[in-house]
C-alpha positions as CSV (number, residue, x, y, z in Angstrom):
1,X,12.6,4.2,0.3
2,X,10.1,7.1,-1.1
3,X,7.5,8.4,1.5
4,X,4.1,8.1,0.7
5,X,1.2,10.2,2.2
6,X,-1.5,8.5,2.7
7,X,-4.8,10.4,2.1
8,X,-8.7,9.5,2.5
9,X,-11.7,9.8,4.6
10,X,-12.2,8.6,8.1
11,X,-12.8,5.0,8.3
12,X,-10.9,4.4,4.8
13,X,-8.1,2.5,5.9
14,X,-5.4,4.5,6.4
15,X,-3.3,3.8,9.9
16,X,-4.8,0.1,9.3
17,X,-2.9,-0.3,6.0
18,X,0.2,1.5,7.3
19,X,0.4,-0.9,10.2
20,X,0.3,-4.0,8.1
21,X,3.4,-1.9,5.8
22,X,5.1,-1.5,9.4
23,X,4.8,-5.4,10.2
24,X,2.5,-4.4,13.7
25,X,-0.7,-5.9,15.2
26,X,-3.5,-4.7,13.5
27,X,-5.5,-2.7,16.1
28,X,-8.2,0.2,15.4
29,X,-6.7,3.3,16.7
30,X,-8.0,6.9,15.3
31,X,-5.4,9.2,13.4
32,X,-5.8,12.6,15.7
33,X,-3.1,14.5,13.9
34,X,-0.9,14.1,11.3
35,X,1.8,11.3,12.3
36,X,5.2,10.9,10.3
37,X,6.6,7.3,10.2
38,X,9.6,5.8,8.5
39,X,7.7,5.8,4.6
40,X,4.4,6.8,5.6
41,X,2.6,10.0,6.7
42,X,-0.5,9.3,7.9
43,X,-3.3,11.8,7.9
44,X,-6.7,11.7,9.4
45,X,-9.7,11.5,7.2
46,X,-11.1,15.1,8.4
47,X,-8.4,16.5,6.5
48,X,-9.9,15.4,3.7
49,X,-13.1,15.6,4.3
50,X,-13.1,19.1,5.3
51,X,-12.3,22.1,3.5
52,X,-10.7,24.0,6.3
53,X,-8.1,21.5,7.0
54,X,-7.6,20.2,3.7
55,X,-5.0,23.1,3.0
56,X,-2.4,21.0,5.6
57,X,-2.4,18.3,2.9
58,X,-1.4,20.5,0.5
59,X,1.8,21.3,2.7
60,X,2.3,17.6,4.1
61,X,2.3,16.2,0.9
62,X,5.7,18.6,0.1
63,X,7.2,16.1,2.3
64,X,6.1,13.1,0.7
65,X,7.7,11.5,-3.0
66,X,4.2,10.0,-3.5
67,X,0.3,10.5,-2.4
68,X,-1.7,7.3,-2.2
69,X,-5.7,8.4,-2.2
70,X,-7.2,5.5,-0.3
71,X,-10.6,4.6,-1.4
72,X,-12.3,1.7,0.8
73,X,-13.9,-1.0,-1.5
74,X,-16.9,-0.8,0.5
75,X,-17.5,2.9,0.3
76,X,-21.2,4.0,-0.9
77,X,-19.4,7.4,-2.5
78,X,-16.2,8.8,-3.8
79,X,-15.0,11.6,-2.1
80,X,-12.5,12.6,-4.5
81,X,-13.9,14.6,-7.4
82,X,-12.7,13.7,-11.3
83,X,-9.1,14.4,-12.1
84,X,-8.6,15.8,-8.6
85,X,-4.8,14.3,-8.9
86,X,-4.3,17.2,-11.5
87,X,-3.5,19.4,-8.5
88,X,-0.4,17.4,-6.7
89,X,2.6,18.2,-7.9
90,X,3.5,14.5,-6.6
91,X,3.0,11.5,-8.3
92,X,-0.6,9.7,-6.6
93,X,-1.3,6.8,-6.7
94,X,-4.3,4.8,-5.7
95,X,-5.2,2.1,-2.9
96,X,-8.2,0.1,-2.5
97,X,-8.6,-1.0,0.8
98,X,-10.4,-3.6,2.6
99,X,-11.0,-6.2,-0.7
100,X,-11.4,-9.0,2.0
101,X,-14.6,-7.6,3.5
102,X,-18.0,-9.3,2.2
103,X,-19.4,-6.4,0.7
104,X,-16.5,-5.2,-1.0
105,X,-16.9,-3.8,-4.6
106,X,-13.0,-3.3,-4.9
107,X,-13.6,-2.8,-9.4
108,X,-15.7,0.1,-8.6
109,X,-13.6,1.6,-6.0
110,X,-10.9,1.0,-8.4
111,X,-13.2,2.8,-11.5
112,X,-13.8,6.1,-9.0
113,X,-9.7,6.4,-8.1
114,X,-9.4,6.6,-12.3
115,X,-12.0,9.0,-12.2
116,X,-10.0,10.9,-9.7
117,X,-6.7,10.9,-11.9
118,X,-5.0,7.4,-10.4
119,X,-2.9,5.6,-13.2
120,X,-1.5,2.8,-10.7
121,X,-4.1,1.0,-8.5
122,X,-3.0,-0.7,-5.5
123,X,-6.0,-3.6,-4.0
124,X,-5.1,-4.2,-0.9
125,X,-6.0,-6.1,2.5
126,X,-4.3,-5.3,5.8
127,X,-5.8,-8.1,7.5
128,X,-4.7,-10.8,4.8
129,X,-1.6,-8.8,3.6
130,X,-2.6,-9.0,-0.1
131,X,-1.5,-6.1,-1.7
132,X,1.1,-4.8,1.0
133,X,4.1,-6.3,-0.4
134,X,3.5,-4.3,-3.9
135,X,3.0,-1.0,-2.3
136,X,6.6,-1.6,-0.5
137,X,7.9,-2.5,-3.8
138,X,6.6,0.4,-5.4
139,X,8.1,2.4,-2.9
140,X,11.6,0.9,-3.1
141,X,13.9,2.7,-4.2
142,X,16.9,0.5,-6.2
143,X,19.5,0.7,-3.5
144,X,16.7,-0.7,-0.7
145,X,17.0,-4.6,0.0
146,X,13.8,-5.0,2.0
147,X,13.6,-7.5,4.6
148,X,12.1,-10.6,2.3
149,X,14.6,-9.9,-0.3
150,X,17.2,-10.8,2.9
151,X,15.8,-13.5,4.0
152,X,15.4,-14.9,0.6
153,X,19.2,-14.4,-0.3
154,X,19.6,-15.9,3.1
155,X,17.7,-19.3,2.1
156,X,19.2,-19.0,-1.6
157,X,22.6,-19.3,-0.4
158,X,22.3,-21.9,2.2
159,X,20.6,-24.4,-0.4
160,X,16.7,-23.8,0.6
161,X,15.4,-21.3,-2.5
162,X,13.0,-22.4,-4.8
163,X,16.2,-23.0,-7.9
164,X,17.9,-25.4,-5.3
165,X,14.9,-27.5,-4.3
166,X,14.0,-27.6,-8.4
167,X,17.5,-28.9,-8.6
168,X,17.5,-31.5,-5.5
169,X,14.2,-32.1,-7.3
170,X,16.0,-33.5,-10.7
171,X,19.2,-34.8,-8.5
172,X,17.2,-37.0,-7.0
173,X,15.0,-38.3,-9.7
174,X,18.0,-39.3,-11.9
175,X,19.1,-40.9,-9.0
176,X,16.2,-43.2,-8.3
177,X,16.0,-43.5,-12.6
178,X,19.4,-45.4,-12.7
């Protein structure tokens, strides 16, 4: 799989969002440093948000295939100025987080990550999962089966996918037709 760096500010979703990619237990837990995980590097929103530390981003994201600028949907600001993407030599991408919450706005979180540079917009929730499974399948490379893809051929081939319960489907009303 690529790696993608995740970076926004404090509070944005970052480490929540990652967790949910990672199958874990959603619990709060503040990013101190920067933390390297199977496809994720996870960077604390102070690096962003500050210029002194923002230069580590700049050498983190050499690691990474892909930078995901996180934007939460209930954010009163964007932090990222227009066509700030113009200065990765990565491919970024964008990720609206927290579209579940009440007073999310995730179309105008969505609008500012544009005005940053971000062609591809990911909306995603970590609590209901919507969104996770198409930042994993972005990140796929074509070799990587991931683990639904198993399970799936799994079911498929014992009889339980959704083409063999079409066909039981038809089996069995031709059979009760006759």
């Amino acid at each position: 799989m690529r790696k993608i760096m995740f970076v926004g500010r404090s509070e944005s979703g970052k480490t929540t969002i990652m967790q949910a990619m990672r199958g874990e237990k959603i619990t709060y837990h503040k990013t101190q440093y920067i933390n390297h995980y199977d496809v994720v590097i996870d960077t604390p929103g102070e690096y962003a948000e500050t210029k002194e530390l923002s230069s580590a981003l700049a050498i983190y994201g050499c690691e990474a295939n892909i930078i995901g600028l996180l934007m939460s949907a209930i954010e009163p600001y964007s932090l990222y100025p227009p066509n700030v993407v113009s200065v990765s030599n990565r491919e970024v991408v964008g990720v609206v987080t927290k579209i579940d919450h009440w007073a999310a706005d995730p179309e105008q979180a969505a609008e500012w990550l544009r005005i940053a540079g971000c062609k591809k917009i990911f909306y995603t929730s970590a609590y209901t999962g919507e969104g996770i499974a198409e930042i994993l399948e972005y990140l796929k490379d074509p070799i990587d089966v991931l683990p639904w893809e198993e399970a799936k051929a799994e079911y498929d081939h014992i009889g339980y996918g959704p083409g063999e319960s079409e066909k039981m489907t038809r089996k069995l009303e031709r059979a009760l037709s006759l």
